[in-house]
N, C-alpha and C positions, 0 to 999 in steps of 0.2 A: 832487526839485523837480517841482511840476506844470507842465505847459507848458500856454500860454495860447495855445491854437489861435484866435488874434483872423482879422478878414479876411484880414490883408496877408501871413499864414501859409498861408491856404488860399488865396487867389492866389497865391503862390510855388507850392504845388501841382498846380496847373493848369498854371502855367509849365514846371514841370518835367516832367511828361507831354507836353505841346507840344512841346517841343523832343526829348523821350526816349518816341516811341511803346511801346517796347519794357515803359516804366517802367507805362503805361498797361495794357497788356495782363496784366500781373500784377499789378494790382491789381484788375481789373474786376470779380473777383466780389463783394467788397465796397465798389464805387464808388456811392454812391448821391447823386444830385442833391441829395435832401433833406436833409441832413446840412450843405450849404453854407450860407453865409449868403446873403440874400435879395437882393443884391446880384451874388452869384455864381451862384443856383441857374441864372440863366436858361443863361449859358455854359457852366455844366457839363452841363447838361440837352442840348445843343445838342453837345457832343462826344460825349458816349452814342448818341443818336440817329444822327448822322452815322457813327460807328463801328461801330452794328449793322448801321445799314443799303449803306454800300461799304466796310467792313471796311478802311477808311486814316482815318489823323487828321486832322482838316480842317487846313488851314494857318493860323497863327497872321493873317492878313487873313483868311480865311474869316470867324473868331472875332470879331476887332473888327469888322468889316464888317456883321455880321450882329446882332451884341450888344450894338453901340456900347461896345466897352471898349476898353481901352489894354493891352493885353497884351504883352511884351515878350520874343525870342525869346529864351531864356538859351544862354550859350556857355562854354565852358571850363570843365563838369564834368567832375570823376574818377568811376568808381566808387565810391568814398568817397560822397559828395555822394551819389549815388542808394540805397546801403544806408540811409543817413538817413532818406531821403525813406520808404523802404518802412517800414520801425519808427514813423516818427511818424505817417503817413497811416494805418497799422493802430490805432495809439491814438486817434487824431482818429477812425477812424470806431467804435470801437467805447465809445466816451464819447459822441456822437451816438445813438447806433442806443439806449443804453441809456440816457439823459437822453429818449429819445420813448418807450420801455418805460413807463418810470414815471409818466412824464402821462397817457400811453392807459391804463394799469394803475389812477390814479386813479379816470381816470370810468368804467371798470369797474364797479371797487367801491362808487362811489357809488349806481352803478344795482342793486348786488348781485350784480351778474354775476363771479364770482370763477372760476371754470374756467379761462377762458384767461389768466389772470394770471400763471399758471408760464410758461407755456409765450411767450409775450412775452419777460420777464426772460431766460429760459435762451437762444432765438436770440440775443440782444442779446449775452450773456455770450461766446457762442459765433462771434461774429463775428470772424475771423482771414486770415488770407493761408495760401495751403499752401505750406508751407516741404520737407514730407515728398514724396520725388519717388516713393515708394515701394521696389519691392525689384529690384535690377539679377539679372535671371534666371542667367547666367552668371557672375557672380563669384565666389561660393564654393557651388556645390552643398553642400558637407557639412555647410556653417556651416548652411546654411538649411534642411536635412532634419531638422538637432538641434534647431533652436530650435525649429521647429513640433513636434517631439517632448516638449521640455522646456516649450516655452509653452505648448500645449494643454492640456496638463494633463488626458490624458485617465483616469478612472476608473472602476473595473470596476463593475458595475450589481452583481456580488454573484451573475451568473448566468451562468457562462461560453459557454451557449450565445445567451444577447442579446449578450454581449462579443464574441463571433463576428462577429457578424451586422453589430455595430457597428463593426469593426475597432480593436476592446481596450477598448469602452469610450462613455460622455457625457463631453462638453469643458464647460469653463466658457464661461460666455457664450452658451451655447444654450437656446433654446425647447423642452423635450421635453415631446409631449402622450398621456398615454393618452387614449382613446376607449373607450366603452363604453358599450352599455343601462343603466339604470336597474337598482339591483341586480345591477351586472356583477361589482364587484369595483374598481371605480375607488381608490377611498379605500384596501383592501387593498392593491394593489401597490404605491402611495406609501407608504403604511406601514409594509410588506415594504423598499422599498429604503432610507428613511429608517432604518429598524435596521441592515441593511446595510450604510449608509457610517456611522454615529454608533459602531456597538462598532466600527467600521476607524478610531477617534480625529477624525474632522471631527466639526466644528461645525454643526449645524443648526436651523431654523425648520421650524414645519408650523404652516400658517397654515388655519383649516377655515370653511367660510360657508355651513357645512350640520350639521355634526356636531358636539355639544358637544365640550368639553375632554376632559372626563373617559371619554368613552364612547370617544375615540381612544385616553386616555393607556391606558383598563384593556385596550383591545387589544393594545397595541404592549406590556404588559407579559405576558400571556398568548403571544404570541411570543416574548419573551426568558427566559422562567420555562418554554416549553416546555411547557405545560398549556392543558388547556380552560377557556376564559373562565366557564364552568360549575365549574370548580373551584378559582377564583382566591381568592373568599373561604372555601374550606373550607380550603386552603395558605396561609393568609395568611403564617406565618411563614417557608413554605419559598419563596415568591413573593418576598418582600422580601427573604430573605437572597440569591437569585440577582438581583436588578435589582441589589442594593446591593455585590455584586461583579463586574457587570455593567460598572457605573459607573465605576472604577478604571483602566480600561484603553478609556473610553469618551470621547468628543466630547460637546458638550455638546449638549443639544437642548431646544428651547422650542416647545412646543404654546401657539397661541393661536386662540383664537376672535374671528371678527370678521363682522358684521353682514353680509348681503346688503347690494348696493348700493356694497357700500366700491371703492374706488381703487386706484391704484398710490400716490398721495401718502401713501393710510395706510397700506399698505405700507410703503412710502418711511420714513417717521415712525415704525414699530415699529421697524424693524431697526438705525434708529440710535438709539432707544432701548436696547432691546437690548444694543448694541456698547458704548455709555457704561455701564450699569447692570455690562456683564457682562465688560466690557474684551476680550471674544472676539469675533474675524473670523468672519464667518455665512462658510460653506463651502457649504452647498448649502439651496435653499429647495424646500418643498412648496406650493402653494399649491390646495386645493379647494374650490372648483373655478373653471374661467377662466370660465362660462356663469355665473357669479353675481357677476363683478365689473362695473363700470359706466366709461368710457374719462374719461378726464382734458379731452383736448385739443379734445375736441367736444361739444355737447351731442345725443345722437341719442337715441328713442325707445326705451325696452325692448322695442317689438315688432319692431326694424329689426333682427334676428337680424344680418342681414350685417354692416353696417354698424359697429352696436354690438360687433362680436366681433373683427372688423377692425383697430379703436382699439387695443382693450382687449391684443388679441395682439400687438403694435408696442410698446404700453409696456411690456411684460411682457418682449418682448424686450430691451428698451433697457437695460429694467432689470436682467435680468441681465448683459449686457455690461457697464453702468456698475460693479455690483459683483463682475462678475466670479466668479460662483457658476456651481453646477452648481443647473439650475431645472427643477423638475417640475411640471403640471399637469395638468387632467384637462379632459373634454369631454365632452356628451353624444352619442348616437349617436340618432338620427331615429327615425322608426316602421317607416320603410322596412327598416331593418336584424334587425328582431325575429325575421325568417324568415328571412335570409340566413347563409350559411354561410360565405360570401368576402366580407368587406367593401371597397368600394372610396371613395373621395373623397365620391360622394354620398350616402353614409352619413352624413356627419359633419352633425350640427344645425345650423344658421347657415350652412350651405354650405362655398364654396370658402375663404372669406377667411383661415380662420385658419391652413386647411392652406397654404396662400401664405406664411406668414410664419412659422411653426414649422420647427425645423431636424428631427425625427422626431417622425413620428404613428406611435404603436402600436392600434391595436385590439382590446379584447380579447373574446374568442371563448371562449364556455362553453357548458353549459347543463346541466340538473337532473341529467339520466345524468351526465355531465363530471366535475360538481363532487362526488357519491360518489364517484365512482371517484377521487376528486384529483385531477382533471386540468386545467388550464388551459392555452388557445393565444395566443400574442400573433404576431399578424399586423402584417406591418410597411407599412403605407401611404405611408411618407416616411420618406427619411433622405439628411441631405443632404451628410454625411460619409464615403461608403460607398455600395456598391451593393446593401445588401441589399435593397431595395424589393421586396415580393411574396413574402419567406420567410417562414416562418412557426416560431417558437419556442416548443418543447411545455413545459410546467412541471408540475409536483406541487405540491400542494396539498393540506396536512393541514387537515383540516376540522374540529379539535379546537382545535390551535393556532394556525391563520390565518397561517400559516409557509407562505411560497411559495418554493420552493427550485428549482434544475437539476432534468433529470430525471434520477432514479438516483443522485442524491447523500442522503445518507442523512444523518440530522438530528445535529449533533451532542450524542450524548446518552454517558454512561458504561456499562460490560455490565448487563446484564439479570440481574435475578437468578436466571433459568432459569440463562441463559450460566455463570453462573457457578458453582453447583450443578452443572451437566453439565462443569465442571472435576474436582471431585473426589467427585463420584459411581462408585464403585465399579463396574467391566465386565467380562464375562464376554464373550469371544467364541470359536467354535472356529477352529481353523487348517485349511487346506485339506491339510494333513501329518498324518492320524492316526497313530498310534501302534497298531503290530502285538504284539499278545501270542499265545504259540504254546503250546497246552495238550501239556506233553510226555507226557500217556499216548497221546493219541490223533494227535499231531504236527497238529493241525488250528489254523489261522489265523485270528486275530478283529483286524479293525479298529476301533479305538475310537477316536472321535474325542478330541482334546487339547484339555482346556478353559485358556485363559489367562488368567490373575487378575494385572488390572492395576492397582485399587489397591496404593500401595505398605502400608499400614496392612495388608490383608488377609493380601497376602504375608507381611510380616513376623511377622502369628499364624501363617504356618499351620509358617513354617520354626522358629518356636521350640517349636511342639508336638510338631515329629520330633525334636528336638532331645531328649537323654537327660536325663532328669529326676535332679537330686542327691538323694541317700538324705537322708531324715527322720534 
């Protein structure tokens, strides 16, 4: 049944705060004058004020005296009575707070101003009392070292030396950004880890606002097919029979392409597309790049680097929080960085704002010698789970396959057909024991070194040719 928050409900409310300061104080973060009716706002208006300003409740004469109302001190509540009061005062305001959402939301829209339209509704939605007193540091250490182990849900990047660094891993619900020049390699390592966690069985998005579909997807199959993107269509059939066994023991993954300019809300709007079309939980998001998305909750200029990058890394975060994924994105790297060899904070394009609000910045660090040799570094400029800040993690880098691995881990691939050839390749080696033969006219002594034939094939002619042959 709905209750009908009329006057003579919301002056019992006021009464009961009057009389129960206490009741007052835990509700005040969502007490808002404007919510009363027009007959009450001035006296509620009038204990706000009074209460920021000598931090005590004026007295119920203060209130009529000043308000000219009739207020009456109430007497002989239980506890009971005030748990009421708190559940229905949370309902009352947040049926206010969201009945003036949707009227300011109107003349929005009417004006065409639709951007802050979310974000109105969601405050209003979101309007609650905190009931969570949080976590009592002392009562069960153990409980609370497991859960942060089992709730974090940290997972291994696929590089044991970033897992290091990271201490085991990225958590769900965090902002991770690479950094990097223009042709650094940005969109690689997302690509590189997205194969990494999708054949470990998650589910994934790679969201690109730079890069077609197809020019990701024939990458990320030339990684898993273990060949040069230069030989994907001459392999076609041995490419597709490795993705397509690939697949069997793989997470699902969805590449999409979406317009510069786009949002977190279309974001938002794919991924529960997505979830309904494909009934699967997104596990972890790519999204390239953060410098090409535009912020929801403000309208700010594209040339306002800070500002704009600022929004945009806040929803991003939110937004993994709210669904609770592992989130990757990328960033540009300034001009200043082109000749540097240690990058630091004012490397990063748009400035400080977005390293503020990312939980790890990586950097990544190459260049033309590097990338022959395979080599790539990721410098770590932020992390806010760990102290790795300032190390720096070396990686290999097959420039065939665009497979970025540990260093010194070796690709998994089946023996070589050299290797295997030099299995049962036939050898000759001598022994450090020659064999003494003594010429008995002259008693004179010859070492002859001992040749060892270790094919068993060979062996076996040569013991059946000493072998006494049967008579014809």
């Amino acid at each position: 049944m709905t209750t009908d928050y009329n006057s003579a409900t919301q002056k019992l409310f006021l009464e009961m705060m009057i009389g129960n300061p206490e009741s007052y104080v835990r509700v005040q973060n969502i007490f808002n004058p404007e919510n009363f009716d027009r007959s009450l706002r001035e006296p509620a208006a009038f204990i706000k004020t009074h209460v920021d300003a000598f931090k005590v409740m004026p007295t119920i004469d203060q209130i009529n005296a000043t308000c000219g109302t009739e207020f009456k001190l109430l007497t002989g509540l239980e506890a009971d009575h005030y748990d009421w009061f708190l559940v229905e005062f949370e309902s009352f305001n947040k049926r206010k707070e969201l009945e003036r959402a949707i009227l300011l939301s109107a003349d929005l829209l009417e004006k065409g101003n639709y951007d802050p339209v979310e974000g109105l509704i969601k405050a209003a939605v979101q309007i609650g009392l905190v009931k969570n007193i949080g976590t009592d540091y002392f009562a069960d250490p153990r409980a609370r070292l497991l859960a942060i182990k089992a709730g974090n849900g940290q997972v291994s990047t696929g590089w044991p030396g970033l897992d290091r660094a990271l201490f085991g891993g990225m958590n769900r619900g965090e902002l991770n950004i690479f950094a990097g020049c223009s042709g650094s390699g940005k969109s690689l390592f997302m690509q590189n880890i997205s194969v990494n966690w999708v054949t470990a069985g998650l589910n994934g998005i790679y969201l690109t606002l730079e890069l077609s579909e197809g020019l990701c997807a024939m990458r990320i199959d030339s990684m898993i097919a273990n060949c040069s993107t230069k030989e994907v269509f001459k392999n076609l059939d041995d490419v597709e029979l490795k993705i397509k066994m690939a697949s069997k023991k793989s997470g699902k993954f969805q590449i999409k392409y979406l317009p510069a300019q786009s949002t977190v809300n279309d974001i938002r709007a794919f991924v529960k597309e997505f979830q309904v079309q494909t009934k699967a939980k997104v596990d972890f998001m790519m999204v390239d790049y953060l410098d090409l998305l535009m912020p929801v909750t403000a309208k700010v200029s594209p040339n306002d680097l800070f500002i704009k990058d600022k929004y945009v890394s806040e929803e991003l975060r939110n937004l993994a929080k709210e669904l609770n994924i592992l989130f990757i994105t990328a960033s540009q790297l300034n001009r200043s960085a082109v000749d540097e060899v240690e990058f630091d904070h004012s490397n990063i394009s748009g400035g400080i704002s977005k390293i503020n609000t990312a939980d790890n910045v990586f950097g990544i660090f190459t260049s033309r010698q590097m990338r022959e040799r395979g080599k790539y570094q990721l410098q770590l400029l932020k992390t806010r789970s760990s102290s790795g800040v300032g190390s720096k993690v070396d990686l290999d880098f097959n420039i065939e396959s665009l497979r970025i691995v540990d260093c010194g881990e070796e690709p998994q691939t089946g023996p070589t057909p050299n290797a295997i050839l030099g299995k049962i390749k036939p050898k000759s080696t001598v022994t450090s024991n020659p064999t003494e033969i003594i010429d008995k006219t002259t008693g004179e002594i010859t070492k002859v070194p001992q040749a060892e034939i270790q094919a068993s094939k060979l062996k076996n002619m040569i013991a059946n040719l000493s072998k006494p042959q049967p008579a014809a």
